[in-house]
N, C-alpha and C positions, 0 to 999 in steps of 0.2 A: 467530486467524481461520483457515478453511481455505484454499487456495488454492485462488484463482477459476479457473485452468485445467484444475481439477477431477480434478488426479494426486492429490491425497490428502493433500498435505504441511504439516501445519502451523503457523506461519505468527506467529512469537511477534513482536510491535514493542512498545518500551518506551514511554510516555508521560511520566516522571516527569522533572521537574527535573535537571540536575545528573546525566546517566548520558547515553553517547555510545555507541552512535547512539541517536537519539531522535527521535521523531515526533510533529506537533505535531497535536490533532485539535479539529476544529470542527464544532459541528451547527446546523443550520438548522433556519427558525421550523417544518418538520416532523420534525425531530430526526434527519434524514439525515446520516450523517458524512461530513467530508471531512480528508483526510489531507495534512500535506507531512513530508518530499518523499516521492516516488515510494519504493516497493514495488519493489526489484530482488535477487529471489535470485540469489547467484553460484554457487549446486550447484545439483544435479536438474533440474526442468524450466526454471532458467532466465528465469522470468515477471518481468515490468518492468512495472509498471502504476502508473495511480495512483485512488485510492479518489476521485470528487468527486459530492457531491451523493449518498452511497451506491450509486452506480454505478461499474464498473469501467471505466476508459480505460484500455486496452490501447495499449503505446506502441510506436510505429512507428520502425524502424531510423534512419531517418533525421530523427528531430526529437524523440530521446533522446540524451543528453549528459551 
């Protein structure tokens, strides 16, 4: 996926079984995905989000952890 802050970068998450880190995804009865956990590059721009409901929530300093 591209990164949603829209620098360009992107944005590989694994899904499969048995491979760390791994992200677990779920779609809803309109096939919207939602992602856990959160979306946190530690290079470039840095973005920390999380995918729900195929929307992007942008995570706020203070109620990421």
């Amino acid at each position: 996926m591209q990164c949603p802050c829209g620098c360009g970068e992107t944005i590989e998450l694994m899904i499969m079984e048995g491979v760390y880190p791994r992200w677990d995804i779920q779609t809803d009865t309109r096939n919207r995905p939602t992602l856990y956990p959160s979306v946190w590059l530690k290079s470039g721009c840095r973005s920390h989000f999380w995918l729900r409901k195929g929307r992007v929530v942008w995570c706020k300093p203070e109620n990421c952890v």
